[in-house]
C-alpha positions in Angstrom: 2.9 59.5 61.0 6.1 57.6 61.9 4.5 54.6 62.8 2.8 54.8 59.2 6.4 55.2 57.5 8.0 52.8 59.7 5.5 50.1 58.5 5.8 50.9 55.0 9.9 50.7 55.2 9.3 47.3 56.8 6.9 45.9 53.9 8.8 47.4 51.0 12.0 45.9 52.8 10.5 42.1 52.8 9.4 43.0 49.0 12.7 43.4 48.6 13.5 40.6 50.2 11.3 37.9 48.5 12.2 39.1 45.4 15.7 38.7 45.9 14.9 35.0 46.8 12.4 34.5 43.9 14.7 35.6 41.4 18.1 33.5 42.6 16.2 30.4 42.8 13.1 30.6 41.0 14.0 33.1 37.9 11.5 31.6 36.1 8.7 32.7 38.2 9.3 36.0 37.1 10.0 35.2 33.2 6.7 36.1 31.0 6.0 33.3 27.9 7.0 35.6 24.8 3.7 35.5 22.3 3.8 32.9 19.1 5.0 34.6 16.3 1.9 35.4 14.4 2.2 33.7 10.4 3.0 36.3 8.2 1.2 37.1 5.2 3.7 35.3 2.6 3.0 32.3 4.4 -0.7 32.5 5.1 -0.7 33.5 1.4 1.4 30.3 0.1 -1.3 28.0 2.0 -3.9 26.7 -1.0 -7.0 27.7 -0.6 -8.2 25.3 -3.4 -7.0 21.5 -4.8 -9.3 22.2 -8.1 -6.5 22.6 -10.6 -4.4 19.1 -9.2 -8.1 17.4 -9.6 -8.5 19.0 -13.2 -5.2 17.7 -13.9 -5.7 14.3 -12.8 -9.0 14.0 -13.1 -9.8 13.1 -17.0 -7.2 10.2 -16.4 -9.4 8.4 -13.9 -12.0 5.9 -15.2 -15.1 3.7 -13.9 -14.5 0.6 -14.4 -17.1 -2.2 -14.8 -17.1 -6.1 -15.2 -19.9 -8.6 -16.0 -19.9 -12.7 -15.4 -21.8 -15.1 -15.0 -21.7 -17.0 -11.9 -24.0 -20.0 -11.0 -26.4 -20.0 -7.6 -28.4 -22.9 -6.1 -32.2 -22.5 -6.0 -32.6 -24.1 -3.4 -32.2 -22.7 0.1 -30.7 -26.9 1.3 -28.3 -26.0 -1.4 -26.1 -23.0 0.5 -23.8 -26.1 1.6 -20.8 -25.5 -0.6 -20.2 -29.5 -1.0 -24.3 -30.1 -1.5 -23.7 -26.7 -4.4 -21.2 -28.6 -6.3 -23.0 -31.9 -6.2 -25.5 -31.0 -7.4 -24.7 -27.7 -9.2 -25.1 -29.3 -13.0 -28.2 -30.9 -12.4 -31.1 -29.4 -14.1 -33.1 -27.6 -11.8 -30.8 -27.5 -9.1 -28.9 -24.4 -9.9 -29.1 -21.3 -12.2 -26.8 -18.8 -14.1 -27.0 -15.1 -13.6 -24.9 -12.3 -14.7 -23.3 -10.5 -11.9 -22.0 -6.9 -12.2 -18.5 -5.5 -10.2 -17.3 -1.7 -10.2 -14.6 -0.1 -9.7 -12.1 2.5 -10.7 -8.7 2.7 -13.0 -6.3 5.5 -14.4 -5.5 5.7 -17.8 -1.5 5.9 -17.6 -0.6 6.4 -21.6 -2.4 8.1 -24.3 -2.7 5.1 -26.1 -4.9 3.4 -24.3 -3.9 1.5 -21.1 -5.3 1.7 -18.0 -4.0 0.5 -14.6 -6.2 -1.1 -12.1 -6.3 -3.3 -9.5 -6.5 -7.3 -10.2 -9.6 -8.1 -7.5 -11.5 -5.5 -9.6 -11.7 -7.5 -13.2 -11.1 -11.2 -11.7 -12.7 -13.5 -13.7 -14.6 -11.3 -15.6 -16.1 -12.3 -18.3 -16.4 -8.0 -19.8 -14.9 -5.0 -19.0 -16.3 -1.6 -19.8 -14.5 1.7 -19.3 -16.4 4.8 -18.9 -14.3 8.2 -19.0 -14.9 11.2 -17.6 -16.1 12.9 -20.7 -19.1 10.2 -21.2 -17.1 8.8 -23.3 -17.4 4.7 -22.5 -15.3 1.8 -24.6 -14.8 -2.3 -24.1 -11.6 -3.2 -22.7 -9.1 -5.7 -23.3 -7.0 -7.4 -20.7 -3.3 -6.9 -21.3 -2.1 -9.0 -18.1 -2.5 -9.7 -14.6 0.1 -9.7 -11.7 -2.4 -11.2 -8.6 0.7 -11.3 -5.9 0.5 -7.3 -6.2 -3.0 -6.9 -7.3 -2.7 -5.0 -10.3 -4.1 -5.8 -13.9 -3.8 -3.1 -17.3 -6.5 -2.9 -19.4 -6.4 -1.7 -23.0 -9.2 0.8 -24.6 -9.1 2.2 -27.9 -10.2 5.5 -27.8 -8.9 9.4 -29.3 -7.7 11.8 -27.3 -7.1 10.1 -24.3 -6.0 12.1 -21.4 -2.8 10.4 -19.2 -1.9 10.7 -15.9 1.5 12.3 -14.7 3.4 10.0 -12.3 5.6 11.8 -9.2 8.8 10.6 -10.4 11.1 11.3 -7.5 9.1 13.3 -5.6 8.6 10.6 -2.6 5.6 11.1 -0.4 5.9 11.6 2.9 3.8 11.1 6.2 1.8 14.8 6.1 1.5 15.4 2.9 -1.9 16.3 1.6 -3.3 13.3 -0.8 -7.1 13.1 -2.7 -8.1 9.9 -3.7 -10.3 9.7 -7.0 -12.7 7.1 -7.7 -15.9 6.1 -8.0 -17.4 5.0 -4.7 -20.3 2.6 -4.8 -20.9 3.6 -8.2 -22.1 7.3 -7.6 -19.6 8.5 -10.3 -16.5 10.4 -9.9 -15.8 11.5 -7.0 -12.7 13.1 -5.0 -11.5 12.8 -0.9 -9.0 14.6 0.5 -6.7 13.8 3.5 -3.1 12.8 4.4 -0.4 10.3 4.2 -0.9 8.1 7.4 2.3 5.9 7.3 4.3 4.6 4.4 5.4 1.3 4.2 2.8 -0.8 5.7 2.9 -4.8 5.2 1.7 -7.6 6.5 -2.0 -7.1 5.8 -2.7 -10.2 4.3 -4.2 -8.3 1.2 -1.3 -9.0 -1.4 2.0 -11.4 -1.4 4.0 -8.1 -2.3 3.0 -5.6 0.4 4.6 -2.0 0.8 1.2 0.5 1.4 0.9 3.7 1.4 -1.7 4.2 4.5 -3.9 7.6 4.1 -7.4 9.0 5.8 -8.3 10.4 2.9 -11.8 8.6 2.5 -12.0 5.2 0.3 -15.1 3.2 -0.1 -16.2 -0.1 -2.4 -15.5 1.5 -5.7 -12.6 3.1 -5.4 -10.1 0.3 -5.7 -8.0 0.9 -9.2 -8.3 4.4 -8.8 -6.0 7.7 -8.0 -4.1 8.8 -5.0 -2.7 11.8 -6.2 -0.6 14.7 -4.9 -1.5 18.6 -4.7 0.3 19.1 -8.0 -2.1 16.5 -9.8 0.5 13.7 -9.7 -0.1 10.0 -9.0 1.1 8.6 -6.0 -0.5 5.5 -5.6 -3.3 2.8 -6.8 -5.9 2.9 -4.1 -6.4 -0.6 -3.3 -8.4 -1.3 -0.3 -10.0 -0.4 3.4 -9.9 -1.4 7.4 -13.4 -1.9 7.7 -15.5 -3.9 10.0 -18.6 -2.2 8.5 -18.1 -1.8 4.6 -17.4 2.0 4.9 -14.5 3.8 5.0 -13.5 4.3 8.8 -10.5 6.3 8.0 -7.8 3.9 7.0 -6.9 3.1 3.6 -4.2 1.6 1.4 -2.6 2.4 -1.7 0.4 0.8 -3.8 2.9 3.0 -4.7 3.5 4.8 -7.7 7.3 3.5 -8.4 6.0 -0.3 -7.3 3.3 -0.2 -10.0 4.7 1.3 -12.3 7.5 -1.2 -12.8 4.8 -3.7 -12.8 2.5 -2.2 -15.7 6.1 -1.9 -17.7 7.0 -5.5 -17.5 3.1 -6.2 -18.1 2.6 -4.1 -21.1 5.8 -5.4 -22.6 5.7 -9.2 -22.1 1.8 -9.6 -20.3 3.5 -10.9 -17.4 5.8 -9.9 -14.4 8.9 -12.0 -13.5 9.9 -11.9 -10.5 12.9 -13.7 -8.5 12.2 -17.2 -6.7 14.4 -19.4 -4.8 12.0 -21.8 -3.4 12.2 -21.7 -0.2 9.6 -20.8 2.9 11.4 -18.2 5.4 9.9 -17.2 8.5 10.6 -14.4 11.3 13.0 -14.7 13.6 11.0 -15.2 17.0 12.2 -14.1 20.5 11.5 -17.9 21.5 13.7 -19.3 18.0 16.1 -16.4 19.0 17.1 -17.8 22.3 16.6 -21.7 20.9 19.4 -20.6 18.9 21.2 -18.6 21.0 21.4 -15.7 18.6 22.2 -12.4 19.8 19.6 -10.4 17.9 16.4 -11.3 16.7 17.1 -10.3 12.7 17.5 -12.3 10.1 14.6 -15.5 8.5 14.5 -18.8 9.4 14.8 -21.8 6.6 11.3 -23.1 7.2 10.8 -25.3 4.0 13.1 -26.1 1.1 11.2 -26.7 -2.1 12.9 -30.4 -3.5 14.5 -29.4 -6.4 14.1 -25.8 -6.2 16.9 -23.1 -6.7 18.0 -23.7 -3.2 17.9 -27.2 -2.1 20.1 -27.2 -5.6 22.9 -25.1 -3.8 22.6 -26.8 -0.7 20.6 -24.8 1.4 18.8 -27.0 4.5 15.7 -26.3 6.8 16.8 -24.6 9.7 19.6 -22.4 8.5 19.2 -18.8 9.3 20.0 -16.2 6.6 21.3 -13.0 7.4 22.2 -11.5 4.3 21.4 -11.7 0.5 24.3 -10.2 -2.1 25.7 -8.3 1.5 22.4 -6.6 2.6 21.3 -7.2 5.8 18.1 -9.6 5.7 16.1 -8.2 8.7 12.2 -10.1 8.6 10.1 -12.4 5.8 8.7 -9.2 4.1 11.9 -7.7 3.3 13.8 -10.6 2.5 11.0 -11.3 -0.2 10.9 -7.9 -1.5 14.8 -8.6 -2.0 13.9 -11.6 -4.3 11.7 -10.8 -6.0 13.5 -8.0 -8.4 16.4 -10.6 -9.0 16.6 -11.9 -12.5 16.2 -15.4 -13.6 20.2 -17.6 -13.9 21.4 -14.5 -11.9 23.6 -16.2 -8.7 23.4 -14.6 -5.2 25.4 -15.1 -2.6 23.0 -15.6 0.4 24.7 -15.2 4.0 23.6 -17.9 6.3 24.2 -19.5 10.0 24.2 -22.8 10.3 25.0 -25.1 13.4 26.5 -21.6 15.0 28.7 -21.1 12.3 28.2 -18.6 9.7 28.9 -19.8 5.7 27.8 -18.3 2.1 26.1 -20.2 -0.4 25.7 -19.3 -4.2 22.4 -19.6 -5.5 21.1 -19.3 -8.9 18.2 -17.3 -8.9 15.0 -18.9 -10.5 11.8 -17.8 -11.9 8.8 -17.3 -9.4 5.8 -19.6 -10.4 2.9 -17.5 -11.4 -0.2 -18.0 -8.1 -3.4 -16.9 -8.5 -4.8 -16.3 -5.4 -8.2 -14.7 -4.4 -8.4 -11.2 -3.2 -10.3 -9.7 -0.2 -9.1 -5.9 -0.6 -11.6 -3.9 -1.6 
């Protein structure tokens, strides 16, 4: 019987022992993960368990658009050669005329009739018709174009025309739940749901102006011209095209902002046209390589890559090569920003343009001009 106590003192005294160790140098051995807090039932309540009344708000606003034109084939197969086709494309028998249908999507922005779309939908058409929601379908006018952003307004004359509601100042942000509207490969109306992806994206080659609105809500042929809209029924964005290697949506999608078009429809509905700054010159990026050629210390800034003769600024002086760093004191930082700078300058209105020339830096005064309208073709769907 002593034996038996003596071994248990010894075992509960190195117990005693180890955990004196463990818990001076390893207290978090000992230290249990406390449980996550479970939601409580405000918040599990607050979570929407349904988008139906934002799609019955913005719904009625979104429209199918379709276009009609006639376009002229070869019949003949030797005749796919493009400089064979236009030989020989007004010869009798060579070639035919067909008319070739588009669709696509738009969103009826004022009661009174106009309708905001993207360009690359009605290009070149020869007729557009508008069907609504209700069944109701009407021919539409073209008020104006802008192809550098790829929007176009249509006008429709029709009663009782349900508008959109734009987000104001309610900017979206990366998370946010979106649903795209449309009508995707012609099936009718139909509504995706999914998130903001990343705001801000340029340099897509789809437009000349680019500032997207990336989501993975789904967006198919079809939907260009139509809604991105928030959970409240308000209009975010024009969806505008896809990433696709396929034709399908794959997830990635691109919208123009609310604010961007909107500014755009106003100019276009009051004048049919959008002005835009111009100073007619080619800038491009500052590269590591052109960085250390010119022995600048960061890589910021555009390079003068071409002066137009004549232009706004080979008027003020401005050569090939100089670098500009700032326009009216903001910082110039690539070639898409320092566009997006121009172009919502006013025409006669002088800038003072920060540049660095021959390692010294100077301002020059340049008096903005107007941007020449380009009509460019469009690949976003």
């Amino acid at each position: 019987m002593r034996r038996f106590w003596l071994l248990f003192a010894q075992t509960v005294t190195v117990c005693l022992g180890i955990l004196f160790i463990v818990s001076t140098l390893r207290p978090d051995w000992l230290s249990r993960p406390s449980p996550a807090p479970s939601p409580s039932r405000a918040a599990v309540a607050a979570l929407p368990a349904s988008y139906a009344a934002a799609v019955a708000q913005a719904a009625p606003a979104v429209v199918n658009v379709y276009t009609s034109k006639q376009v002229t084939e070869p019949i003949s197969p030797l005749l796919n050669d493009p400089e064979l086709s236009r030989l020989f494309r007004d010869f009798p028998g060579f070639s035919r005329r067909r008319k070739a249908t588009m669709l696509g999507s738009g969103v009826i922005v004022r009661d009174d009739g106009y309708v905001l779309t993207n360009y690359h939908v009605i290009e070149a058409a020869d007729a557009i018709e508008v069907a609504l929601n209700d069944g109701r379908e009407a021919r539409a006018k073209l008020v104006g174009a802008d192809p550098e952003s790829d929007l176009a307004v249509l006008k429709i004359d029709l009663p009782k025309l349900s508008s959109i509601t734009f987000n104001g100042n309610h900017e979206a942000r990366v998370g946010d739940v979106v649903l795209a509207i449309g009508n995707p490969f012609g099936v009718g109306q139909t509504t995706t749901m999914g998130i903001v992806s990343a705001l801000g994206r340029n340099r897509l080659g789809i437009n000349i102006y680019e500032n997207f609105i990336q989501t993975d809500a789904a967006i198919n042929p079809g939907n260009s011209g139509g809604a991105l809209i928030d959970t409240q029924g308000r209009l975010i964005g024009i969806n505008t095209a896809i990433y696709s290697e396929s034709g399908g949506s794959l997830g990635i999608g691109f919208a123009i902002p609310s604010t961007a078009a909107r500014t755009v429809m106003e100019q276009i509905i009051a004048t049919g046209s959008v002005t835009r700054g111009w100073l007619g010159i080619e800038p491009q990026d500052i590269t590591p390589e052109l960085a250390r050629a010119f022995r600048l210390d960061r890589e910021e800034g555009v390079i003068i890559a071409g002066v137009l003769r004549n232009g706004p600024a080979a008027h003020a002086g401005v050569r090939v090569g100089d670098i500009v760093l700032a326009l009216d004191g903001k910082p110039v930082y690539d070639t898409v920003g320092f566009l997006n700078q121009i172009a919502p300058l006013a025409p006669r209105q002088p800038v003072k343009m920060e540049i660095l020339r021959d390692g010294r830096r100077r301002t020059v005064e340049v008096e903005v001009g107007l941007r020449p309208r380009i009509t460019k073709p469009q690949d976003g769907r």
